[in-house]
C-alpha positions as CSV (number, residue, x, y, z in Angstrom):
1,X,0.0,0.0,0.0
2,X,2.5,2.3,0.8
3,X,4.8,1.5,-2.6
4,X,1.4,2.0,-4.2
5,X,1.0,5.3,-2.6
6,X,4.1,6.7,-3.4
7,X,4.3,5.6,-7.2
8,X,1.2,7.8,-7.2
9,X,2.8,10.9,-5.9
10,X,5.6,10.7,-8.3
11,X,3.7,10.3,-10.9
12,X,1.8,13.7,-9.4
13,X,3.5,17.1,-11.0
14,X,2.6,19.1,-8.0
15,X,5.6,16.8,-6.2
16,X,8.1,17.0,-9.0
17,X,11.0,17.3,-7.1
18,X,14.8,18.8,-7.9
19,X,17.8,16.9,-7.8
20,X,18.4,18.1,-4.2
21,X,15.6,16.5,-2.6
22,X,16.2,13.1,-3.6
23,X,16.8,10.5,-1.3
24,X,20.7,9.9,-2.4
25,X,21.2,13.4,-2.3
26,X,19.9,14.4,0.9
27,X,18.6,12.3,3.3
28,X,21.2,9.4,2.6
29,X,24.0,11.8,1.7
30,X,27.3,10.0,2.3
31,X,29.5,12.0,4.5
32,X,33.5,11.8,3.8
33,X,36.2,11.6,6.6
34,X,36.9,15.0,6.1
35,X,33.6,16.1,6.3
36,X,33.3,14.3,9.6
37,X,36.3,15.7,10.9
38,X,34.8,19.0,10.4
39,X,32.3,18.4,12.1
40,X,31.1,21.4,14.3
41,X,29.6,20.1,18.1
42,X,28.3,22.5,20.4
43,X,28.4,20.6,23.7
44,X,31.5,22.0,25.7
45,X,31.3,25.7,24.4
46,X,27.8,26.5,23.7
47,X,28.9,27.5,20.2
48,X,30.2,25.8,17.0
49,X,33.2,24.3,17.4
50,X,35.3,21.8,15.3
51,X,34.9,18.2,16.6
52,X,38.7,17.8,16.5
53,X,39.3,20.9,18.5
54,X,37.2,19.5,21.6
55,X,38.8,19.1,25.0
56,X,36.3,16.2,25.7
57,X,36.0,13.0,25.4
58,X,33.0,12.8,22.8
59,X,31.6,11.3,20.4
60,X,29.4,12.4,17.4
61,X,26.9,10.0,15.8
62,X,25.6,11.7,12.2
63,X,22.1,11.5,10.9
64,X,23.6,9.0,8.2
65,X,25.1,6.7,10.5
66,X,22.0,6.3,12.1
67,X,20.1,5.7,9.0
68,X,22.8,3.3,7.8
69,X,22.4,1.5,10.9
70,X,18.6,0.4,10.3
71,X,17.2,1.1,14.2
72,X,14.1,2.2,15.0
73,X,14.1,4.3,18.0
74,X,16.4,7.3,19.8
75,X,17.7,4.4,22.8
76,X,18.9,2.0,19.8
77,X,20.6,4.7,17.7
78,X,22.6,5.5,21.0
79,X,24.3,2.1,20.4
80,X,26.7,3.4,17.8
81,X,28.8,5.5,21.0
82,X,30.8,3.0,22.0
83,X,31.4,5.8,25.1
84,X,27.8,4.5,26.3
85,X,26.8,1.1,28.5
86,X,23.2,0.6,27.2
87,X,21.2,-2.5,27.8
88,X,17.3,-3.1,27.1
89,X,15.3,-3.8,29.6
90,X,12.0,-5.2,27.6
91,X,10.0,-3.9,24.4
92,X,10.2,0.0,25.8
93,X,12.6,0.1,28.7
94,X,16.2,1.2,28.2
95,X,19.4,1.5,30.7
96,X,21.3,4.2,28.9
97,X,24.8,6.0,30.8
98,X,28.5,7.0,30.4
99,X,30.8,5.8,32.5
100,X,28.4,3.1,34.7
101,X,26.3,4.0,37.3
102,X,23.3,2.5,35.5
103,X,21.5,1.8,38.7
104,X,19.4,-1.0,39.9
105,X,19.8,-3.6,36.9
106,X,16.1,-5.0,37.9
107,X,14.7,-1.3,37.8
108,X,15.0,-1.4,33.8
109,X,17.3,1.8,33.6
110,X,14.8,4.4,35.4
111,X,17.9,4.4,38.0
112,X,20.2,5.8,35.8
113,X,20.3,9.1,37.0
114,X,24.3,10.6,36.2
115,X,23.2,10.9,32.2
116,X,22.0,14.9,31.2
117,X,19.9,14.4,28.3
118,X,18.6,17.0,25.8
119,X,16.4,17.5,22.4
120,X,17.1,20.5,20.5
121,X,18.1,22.3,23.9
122,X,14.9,20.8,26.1
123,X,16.2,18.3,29.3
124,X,14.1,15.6,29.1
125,X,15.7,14.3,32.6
126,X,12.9,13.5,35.0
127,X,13.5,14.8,38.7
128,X,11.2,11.8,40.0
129,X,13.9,9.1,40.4
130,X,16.9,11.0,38.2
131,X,17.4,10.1,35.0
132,X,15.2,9.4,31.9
133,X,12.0,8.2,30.1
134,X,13.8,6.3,27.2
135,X,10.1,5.2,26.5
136,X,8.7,8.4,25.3
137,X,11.7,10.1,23.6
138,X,10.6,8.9,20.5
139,X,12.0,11.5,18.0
140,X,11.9,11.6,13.9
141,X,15.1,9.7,13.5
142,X,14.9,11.1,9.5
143,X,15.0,14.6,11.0
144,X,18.1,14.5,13.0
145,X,21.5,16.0,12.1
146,X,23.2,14.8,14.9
147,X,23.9,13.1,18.3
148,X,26.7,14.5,20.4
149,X,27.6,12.1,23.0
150,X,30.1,13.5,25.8
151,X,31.4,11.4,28.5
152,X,32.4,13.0,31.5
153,X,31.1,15.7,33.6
154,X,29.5,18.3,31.7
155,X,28.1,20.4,34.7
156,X,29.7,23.7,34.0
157,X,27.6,24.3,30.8
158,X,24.4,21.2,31.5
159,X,23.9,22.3,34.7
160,X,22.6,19.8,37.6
161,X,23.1,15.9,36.7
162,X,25.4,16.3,34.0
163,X,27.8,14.2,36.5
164,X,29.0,11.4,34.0
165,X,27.9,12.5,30.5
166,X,25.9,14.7,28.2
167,X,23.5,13.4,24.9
168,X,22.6,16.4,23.2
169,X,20.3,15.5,20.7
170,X,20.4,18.1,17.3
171,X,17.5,18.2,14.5
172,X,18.1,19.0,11.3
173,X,16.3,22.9,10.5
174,X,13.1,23.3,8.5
175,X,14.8,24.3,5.6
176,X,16.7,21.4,5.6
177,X,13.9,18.9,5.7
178,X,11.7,20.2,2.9
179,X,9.2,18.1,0.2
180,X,7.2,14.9,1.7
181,X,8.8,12.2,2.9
182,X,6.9,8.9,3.9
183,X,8.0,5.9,5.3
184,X,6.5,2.1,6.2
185,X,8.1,-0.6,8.1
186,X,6.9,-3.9,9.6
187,X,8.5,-7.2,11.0
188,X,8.5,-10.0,13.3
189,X,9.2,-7.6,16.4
190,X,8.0,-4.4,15.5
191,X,4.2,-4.7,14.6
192,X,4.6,-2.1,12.1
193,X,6.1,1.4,12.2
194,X,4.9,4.7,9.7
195,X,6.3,7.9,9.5
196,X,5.1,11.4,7.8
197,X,6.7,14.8,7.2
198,X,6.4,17.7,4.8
199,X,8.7,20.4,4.9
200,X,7.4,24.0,3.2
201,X,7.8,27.8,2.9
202,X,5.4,29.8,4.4
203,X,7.5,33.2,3.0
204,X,11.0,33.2,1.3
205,X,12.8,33.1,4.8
206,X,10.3,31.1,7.0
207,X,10.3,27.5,6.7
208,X,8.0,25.0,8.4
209,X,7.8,21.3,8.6
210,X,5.0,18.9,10.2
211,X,5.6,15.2,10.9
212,X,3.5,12.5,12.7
213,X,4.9,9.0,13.4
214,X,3.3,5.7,15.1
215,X,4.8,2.4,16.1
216,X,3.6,-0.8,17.1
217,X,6.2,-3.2,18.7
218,X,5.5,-6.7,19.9
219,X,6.1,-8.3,23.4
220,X,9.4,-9.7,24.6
221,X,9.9,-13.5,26.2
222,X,10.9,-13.6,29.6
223,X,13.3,-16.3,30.5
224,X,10.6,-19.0,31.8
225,X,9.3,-18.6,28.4
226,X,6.4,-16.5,29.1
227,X,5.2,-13.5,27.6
228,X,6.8,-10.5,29.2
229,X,3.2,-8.5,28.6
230,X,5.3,-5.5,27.6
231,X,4.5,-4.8,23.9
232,X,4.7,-1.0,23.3
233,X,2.4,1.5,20.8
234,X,2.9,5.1,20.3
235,X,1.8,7.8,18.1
236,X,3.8,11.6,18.2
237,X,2.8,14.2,16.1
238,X,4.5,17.9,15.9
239,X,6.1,20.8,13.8
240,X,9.2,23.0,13.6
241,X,9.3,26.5,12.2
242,X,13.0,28.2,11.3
243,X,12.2,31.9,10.5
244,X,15.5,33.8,8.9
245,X,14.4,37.5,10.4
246,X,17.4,39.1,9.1
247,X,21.2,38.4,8.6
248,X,21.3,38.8,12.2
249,X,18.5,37.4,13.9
250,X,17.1,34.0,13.9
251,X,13.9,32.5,15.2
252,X,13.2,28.8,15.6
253,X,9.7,27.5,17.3
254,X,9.0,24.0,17.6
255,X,6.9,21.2,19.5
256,X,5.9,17.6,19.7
257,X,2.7,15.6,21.3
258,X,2.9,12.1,21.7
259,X,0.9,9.2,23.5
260,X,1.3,6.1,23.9
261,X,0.0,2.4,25.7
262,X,2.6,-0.1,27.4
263,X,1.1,-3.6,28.3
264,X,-0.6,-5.0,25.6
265,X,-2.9,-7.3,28.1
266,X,-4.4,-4.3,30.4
267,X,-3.6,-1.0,28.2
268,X,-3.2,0.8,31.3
269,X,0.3,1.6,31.0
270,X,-0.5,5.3,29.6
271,X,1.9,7.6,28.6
272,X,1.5,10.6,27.3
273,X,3.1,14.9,27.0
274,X,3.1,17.9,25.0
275,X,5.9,19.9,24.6
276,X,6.7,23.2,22.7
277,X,10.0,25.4,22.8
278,X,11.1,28.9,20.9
279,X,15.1,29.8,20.2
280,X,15.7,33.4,19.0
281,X,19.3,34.2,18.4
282,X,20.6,37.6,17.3
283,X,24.5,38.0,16.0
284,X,25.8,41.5,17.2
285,X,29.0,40.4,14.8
286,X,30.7,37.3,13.6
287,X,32.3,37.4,17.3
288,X,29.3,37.9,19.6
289,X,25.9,37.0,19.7
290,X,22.5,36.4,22.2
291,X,20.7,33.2,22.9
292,X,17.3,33.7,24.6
293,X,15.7,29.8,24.7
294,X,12.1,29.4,26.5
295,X,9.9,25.8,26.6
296,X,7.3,24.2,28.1
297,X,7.3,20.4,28.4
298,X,4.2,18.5,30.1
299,X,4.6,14.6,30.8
300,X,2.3,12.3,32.5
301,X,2.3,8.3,33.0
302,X,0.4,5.9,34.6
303,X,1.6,2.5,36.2
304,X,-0.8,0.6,37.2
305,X,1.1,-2.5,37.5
306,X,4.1,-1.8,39.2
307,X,2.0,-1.3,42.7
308,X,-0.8,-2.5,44.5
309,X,-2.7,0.6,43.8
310,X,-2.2,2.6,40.5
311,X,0.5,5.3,40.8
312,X,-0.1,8.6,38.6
313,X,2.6,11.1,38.0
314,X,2.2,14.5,36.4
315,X,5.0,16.8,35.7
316,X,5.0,20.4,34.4
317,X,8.2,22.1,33.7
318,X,8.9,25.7,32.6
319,X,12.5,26.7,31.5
320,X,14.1,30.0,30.5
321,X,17.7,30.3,29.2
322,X,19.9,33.2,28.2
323,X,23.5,33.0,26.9
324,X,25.2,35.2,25.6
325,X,28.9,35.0,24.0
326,X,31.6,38.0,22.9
327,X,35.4,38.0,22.5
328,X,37.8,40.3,24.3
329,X,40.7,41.0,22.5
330,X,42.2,38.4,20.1
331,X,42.6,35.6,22.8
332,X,39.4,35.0,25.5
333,X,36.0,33.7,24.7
334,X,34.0,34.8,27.4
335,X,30.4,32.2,27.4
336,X,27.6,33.4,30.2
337,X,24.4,33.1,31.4
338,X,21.5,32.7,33.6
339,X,18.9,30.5,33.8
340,X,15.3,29.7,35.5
341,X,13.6,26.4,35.5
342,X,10.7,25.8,37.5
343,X,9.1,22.2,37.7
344,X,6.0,21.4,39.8
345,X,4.5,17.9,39.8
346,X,1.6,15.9,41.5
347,X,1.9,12.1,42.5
348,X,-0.9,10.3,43.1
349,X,1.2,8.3,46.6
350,X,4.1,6.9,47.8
351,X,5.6,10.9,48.3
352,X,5.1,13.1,50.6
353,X,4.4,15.8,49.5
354,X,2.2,14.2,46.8
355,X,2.9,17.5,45.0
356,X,5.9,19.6,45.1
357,X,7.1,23.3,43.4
358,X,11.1,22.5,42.6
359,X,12.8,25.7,40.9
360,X,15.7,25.8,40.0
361,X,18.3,29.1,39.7
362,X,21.6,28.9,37.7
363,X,24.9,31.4,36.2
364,X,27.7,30.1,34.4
365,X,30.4,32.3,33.4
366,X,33.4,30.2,31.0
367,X,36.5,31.8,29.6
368,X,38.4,30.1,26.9
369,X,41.9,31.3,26.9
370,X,44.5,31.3,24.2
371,X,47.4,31.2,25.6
372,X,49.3,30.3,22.2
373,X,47.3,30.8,19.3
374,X,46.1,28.1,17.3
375,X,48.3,25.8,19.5
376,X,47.4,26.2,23.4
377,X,44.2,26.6,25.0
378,X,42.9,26.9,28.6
379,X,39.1,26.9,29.4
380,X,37.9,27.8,32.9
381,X,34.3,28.0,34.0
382,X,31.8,27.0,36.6
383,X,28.3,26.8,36.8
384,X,26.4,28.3,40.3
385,X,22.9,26.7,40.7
386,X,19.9,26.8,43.7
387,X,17.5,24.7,43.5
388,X,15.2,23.5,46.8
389,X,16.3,20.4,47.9
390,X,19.7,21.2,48.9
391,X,20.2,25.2,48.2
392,X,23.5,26.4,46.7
393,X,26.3,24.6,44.3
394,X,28.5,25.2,42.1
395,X,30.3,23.2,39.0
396,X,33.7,24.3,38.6
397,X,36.1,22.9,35.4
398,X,39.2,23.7,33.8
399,X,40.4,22.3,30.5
400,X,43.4,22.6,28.8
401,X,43.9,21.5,24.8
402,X,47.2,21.6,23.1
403,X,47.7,21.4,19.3
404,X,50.8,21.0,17.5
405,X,49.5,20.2,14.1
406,X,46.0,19.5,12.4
407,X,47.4,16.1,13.1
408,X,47.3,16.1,16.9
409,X,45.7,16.6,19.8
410,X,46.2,16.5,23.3
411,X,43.5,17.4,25.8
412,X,43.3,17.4,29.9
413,X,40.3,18.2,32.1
414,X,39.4,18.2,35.7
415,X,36.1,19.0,36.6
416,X,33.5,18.9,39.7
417,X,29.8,18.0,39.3
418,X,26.4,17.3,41.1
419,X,23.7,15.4,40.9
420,X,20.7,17.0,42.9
421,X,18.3,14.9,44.7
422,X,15.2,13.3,43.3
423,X,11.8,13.1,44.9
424,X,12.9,9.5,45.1
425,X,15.7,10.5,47.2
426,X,14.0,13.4,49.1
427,X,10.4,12.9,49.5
428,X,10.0,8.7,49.6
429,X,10.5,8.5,53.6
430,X,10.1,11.0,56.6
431,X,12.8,10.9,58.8
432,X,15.6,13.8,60.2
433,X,18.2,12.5,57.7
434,X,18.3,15.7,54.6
435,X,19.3,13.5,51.1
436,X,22.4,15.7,49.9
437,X,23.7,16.1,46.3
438,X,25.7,13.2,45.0
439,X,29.1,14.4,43.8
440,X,31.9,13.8,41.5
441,X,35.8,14.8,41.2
442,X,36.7,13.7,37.8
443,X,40.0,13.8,36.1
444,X,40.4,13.2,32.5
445,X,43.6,13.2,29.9
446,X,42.9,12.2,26.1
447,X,44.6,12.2,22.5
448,X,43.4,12.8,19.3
449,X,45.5,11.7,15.9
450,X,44.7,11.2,12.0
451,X,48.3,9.6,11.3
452,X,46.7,9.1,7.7
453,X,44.4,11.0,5.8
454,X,41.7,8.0,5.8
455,X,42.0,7.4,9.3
456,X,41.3,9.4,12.7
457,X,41.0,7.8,16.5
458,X,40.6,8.9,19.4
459,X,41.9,7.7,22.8
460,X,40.4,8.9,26.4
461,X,41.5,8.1,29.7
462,X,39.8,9.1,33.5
463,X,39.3,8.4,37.0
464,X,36.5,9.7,38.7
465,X,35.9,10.2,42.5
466,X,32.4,10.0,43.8
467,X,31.5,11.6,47.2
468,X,28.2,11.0,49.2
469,X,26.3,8.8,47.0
470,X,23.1,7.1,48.0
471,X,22.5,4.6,49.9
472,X,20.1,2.6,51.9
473,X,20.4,2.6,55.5
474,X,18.7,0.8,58.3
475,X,17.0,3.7,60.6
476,X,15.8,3.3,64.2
477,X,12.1,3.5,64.0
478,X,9.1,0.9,63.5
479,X,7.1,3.4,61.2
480,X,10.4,3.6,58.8
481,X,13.5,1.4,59.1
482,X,15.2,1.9,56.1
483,X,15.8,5.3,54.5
484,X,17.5,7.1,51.7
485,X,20.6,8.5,52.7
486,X,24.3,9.4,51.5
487,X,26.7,7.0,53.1
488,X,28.1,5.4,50.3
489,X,31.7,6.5,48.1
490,X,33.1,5.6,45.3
491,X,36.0,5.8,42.7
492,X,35.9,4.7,39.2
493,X,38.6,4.5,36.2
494,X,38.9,3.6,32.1
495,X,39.6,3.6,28.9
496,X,37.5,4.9,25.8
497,X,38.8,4.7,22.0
498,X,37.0,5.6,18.8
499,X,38.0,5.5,15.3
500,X,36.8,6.1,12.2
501,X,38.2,4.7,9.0
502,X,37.6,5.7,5.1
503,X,38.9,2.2,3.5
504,X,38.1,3.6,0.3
505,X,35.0,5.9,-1.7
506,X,32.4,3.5,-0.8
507,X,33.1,1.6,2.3
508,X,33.6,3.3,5.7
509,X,34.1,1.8,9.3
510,X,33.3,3.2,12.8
511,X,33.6,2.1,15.8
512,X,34.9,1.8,19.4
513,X,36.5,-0.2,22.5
514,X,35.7,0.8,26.1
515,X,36.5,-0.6,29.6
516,X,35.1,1.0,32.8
517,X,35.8,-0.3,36.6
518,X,34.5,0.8,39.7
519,X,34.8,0.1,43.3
520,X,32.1,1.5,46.3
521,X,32.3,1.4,49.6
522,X,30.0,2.0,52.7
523,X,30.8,4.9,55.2
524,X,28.5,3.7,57.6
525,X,28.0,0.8,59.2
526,X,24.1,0.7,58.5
527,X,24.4,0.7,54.5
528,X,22.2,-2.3,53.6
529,X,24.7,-4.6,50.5
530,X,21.5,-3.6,48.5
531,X,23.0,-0.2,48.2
532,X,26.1,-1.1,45.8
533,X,23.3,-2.3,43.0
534,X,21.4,0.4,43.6
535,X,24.2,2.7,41.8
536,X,24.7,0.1,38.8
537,X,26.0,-3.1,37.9
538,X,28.3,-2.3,34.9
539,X,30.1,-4.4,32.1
540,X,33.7,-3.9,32.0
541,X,34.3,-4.3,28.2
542,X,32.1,-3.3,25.4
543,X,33.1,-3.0,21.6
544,X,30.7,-2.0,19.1
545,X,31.9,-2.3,14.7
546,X,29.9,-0.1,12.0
547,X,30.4,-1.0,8.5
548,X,28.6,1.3,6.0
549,X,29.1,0.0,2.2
550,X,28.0,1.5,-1.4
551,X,27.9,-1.0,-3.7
552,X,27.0,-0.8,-7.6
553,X,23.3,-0.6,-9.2
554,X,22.4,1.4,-6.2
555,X,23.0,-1.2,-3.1
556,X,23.8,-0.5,0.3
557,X,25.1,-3.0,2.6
558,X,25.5,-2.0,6.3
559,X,26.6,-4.2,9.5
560,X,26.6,-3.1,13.3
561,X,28.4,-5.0,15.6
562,X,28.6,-5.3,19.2
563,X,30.2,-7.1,22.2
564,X,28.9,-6.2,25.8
565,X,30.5,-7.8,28.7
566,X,29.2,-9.9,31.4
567,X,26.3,-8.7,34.2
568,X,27.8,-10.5,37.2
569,X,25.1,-11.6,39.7
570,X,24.4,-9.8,42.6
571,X,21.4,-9.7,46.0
572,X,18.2,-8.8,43.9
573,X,19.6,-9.4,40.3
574,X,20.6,-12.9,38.1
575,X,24.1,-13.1,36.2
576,X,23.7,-11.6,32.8
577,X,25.7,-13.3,30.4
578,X,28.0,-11.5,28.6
579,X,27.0,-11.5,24.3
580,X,27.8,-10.8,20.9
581,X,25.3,-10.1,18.1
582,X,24.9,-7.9,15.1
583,X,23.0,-6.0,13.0
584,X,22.4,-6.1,9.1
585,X,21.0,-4.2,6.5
586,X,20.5,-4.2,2.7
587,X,18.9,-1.4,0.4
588,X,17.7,-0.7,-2.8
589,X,17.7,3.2,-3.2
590,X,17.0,4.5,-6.7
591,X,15.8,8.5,-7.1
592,X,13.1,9.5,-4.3
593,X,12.7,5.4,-3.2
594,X,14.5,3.4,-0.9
595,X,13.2,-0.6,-0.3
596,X,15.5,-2.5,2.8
597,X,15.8,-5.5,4.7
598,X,17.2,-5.2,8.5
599,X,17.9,-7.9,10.8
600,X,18.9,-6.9,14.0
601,X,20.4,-9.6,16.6
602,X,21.3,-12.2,14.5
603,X,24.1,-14.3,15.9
604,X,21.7,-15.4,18.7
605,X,17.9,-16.6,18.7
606,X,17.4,-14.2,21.9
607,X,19.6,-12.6,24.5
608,X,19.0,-10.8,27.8
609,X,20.5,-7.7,28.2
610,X,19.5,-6.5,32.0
611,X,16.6,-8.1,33.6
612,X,14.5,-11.1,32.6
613,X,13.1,-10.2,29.5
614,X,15.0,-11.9,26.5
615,X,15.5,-9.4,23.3
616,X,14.5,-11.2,20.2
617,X,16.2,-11.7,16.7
618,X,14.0,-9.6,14.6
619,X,13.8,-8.9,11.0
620,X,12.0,-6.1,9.5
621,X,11.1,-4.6,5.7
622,X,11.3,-0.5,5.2
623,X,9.9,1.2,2.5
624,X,11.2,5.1,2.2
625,X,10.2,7.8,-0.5
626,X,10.6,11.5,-0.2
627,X,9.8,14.5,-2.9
């Protein structure tokens, strides 16, 4: 039906399109080493910046490697940063971080709370148990320009949270993502997936897009061999408008709404948010310019299984964000701003209050130093934030890149972060004991090299220092005796690589190796052993292997690989074998059509990744056109 439907539009005039909107042109435009080099990323500055000049260990995953890849959904695409430990839970659920900490394995990743996510400059990081909804970020993967992946604090810039890593999530502009595209997919594990978005002028310099998007995905197998009664539906719907005032002002106004049903036997499982956000940006000269970001983001769920009565949360969150950035002299760029957040949300029990007002006040100020031009480079900055669970802190980092060629680079960093309580931590039990922020000492050294044209890699080292994480400690009273509280430490170290390698015009590999250890320890003698899961349980070695092919008469052939280390057992969780699987895809892409075949997790029948459910081999067709 939907081949049918799109030889109709092509053979419709009013959708004749120009070479520049065709599939092999745009949406599938093959990107060469040096392109990617030049990458810009604007996750440690706030500002375009070259991806080779970062003093950060990051990672940048391009709209066409997650095409190339064949996934689905925003959590899978994350698999191509090897600087990530991701595991899936069950059909929805996802345990996404950066350097461990992924909490509670049997909690399905809604522990994880040491990851700052953001979409197009909104946090979708949830301050009911820290962390995020992996569930509902269910973005137009066709629309995205890029992922930038950090590892390591990011608190000076992200703010609270920000204590292991930064995604930052990037759309593509309105002008960027004009004509119709369509898309239909279905397969053993998802049910069926379809996608719409038209992209059009509404004036010569304001450009608007709409897109709406619905999935159906099946249920998983839990390891008795029962049905996991997870399977997962959602429809999203939303628009983004870019409108080019002037040469020096820019305004960009966008929003999604999405619901969505998890439990295929009770429906119950309701999801569901609105969410809209404006970006106006005015250049006072190629050296300075103002950032003034506003947005509103409503989310609600329901859980009616996961209690003996149904628990309903509602959260409401307004943000406002200035920046502004101007150079002084020929060697500082000065980066500051303030910020306002304020979040109020009702619970329907198991809190007290049910209902609680959290705002949050934040300044940064960063100065990045040349100390010799185009060779050395110091960046110093901090981030001051007061929000109502703990009052005042502060984010300090410095960061130091040297560059001897366009070769090389060498990068240190050492940097202090937080991670603010959740109502989880704060508001689950009454007792005397105050839940205070978690905390972070991190120290960081990587190298950067391209000893050949066709080849660039990327080596990071660190060794992090956590203070006052949480714990859970017995507590001398009948009504509650055990409570949250902070009498846990911890110190972590490892190793991160990435490379990317153009074997020739048509074939290109990416990929990664990383090893992470950690160690915690109590600092009072009423920590229950629970506590140690409660911050993670970790694999020490993952590798992941992208292999993106253009063969003749218009054939791609793509492969993802992946190797995720052992889960060892622990009090409340099983031992989680350690596996190996890998993705596939074939296409056919000729003009505005594209026709594939994906298999994901082939090299095993079914494999559990954290938890009990087991994730399925699953193959799946695609059909793509665009005018």
């Amino acid at each position: 039906m939907l081949l049918f439907l799109c030889l109709i539009m092509l053979s419709n005039k009013v959708f004749a399109q120009t070479e520049d909107s065709t599939l092999s042109s745009q949406t599938l435009k093959k990107l060469s080493l040096e392109e990617l080099m030049n990458v810009e990323v604007t996750s440690l500055s706030m500002r375009p910046e070259k991806l080779t000049e970062v003093a950060s260990a990051i990672q940048v995953i391009t709209g066409e490697d997650i095409h190339r890849s064949g996934v689905t959904r925003l959590p899978e695409a994350m698999r191509l940063a090897s600087n990530l430990q991701i595991a899936q839970a069950n059909s929805h659920d996802f345990a996404i971080t950066a350097r461990g900490f992924n909490g509670l394995p049997a909690a399905g990743g809604i522990l994880a709370n040491k990851l700052q996510v953001t979409i197009d400059g909104r946090s979708v990081y949830t301050p009911l148990l820290g962390g995020v909804y992996w569930d509902v970020q269910n973005v137009m993967l066709p629309d995205l320009d890029r992922v930038e992946v950090v590892s390591g604090p990011g608190g000076t810039l992200w703010g609270a949270n920000a204590v292991n890593g930064v995604i930052n999530v990037v759309s593509k502009t309105a002008k960027e993502t004009q004509g119709l595209y369509v898309s239909g997919a279905s397969g053993s594990f998802l049910q069926d997936q379809l996608s719409m978005r038209y992209g059009f002028r509404l004036d010569s310099n304001i450009f608007m897009r709409v897109y709406a998007q619905r999935f159906d995905q099946r249920n998983t197998i839990l390891s008795n061999g029962n049905s996991a009664q997870d399977a997962w539906n959602m429809t999203q719907g939303g628009f983004r408008m870019d409108y080019y005032m002037s040469k020096a002002n820019t305004l960009t106004v966008q929003g999604d709404v999405y619901a969505g049903n998890e439990n295929d036997s009770a429906k119950l499982n309701v999801t569901n948010g609105q969410n809209i956000l404006a970006r106006f940006t005015h250049d006072f000269s190629p050296k300075s310019n103002l950032t003034i970001k506003a947005y509103y983001d409503r989310t609600y769920r329901t859980t009616p299984n996961q209690l003996p009565q149904p628990f309903n949360y509602e959260l409401n969150t307004f943000d406002l964000d200035i920046q502004h950035h101007f150079v002084i002299g020929k060697r500082q760029n000065i980066l500051w701003g303030v910020g306002y957040r304020f979040q109020k949300d009702n619970a329907s029990q198991s809190f007290t209050p049910l209902s609680r007002d959290m705002p949050l006040y934040s300044t940064f100020i960063q100065d990045e130093i040349s100390l010799v031009p185009d060779r050395l480079k110091l960046t110093i900055g901090s981030k001051f934030l007061n929000n109502v669970f703990t009052g005042f802190e502060y984010q300090p980092s410095a960061r130091m890149t040297f560059t001897p060629n366009k070769r090389h680079t060498v990068w240190t960093a050492v940097s202090r972060a937080v991670r603010i309580p959740s109502r989880f931590d704060s508001d689950i039990t009454i007792t005397p004991i105050k839940f205070t922020s978690e905390k972070v000492i991190a120290y960081e050294l990587g190298y950067r090299v391209r000893p050949v044209d066709q080849l660039t890699l990327s080596f990071s080292t660190f060794y992090n220092r956590y203070y006052d994480l949480r714990s859970l400690d017995s507590f001398p009273s009948v009504t509650t005796p055990i409570v949250v509280a902070n009498s846990q430490m911890a110190e972590s170290y490892g190793f991160e690589f990435s490379g990317n390698f153009q074997a020739t015009d048509w074939w290109r590999v990416r990929g990664g190796y990383t090893f992470f250890s950690k160690r915690i320890w109590s600092t009072s003698s009423g920590v229950f052993p629970l506590s140690v899961e409660f911050e993670g349980v970790d694999p020490k070695n993952i590798v992941s292997l992208q292999s993106i092919m253009d063969l003749s008469n218009n054939l791609q052939f793509d492969l993802t690989g992946r190797y995720v280390d052992v889960l060892p057992q622990t009090i409340a969780s099983p031992l989680v074998p350690s596996y190996y699987t890998f993705d596939a895809r074939i296409a056919w892409v000729f003009k505005a059509f594209e026709i594939s075949l994906v298999g994901q997790n082939l090299l095993q029948n079914q494999h559990t990744e954290v938890g009990t459910s087991q994730i399925p081999r699953t193959v799946y067709g695609k059909v793509v056109c665009q005018f």
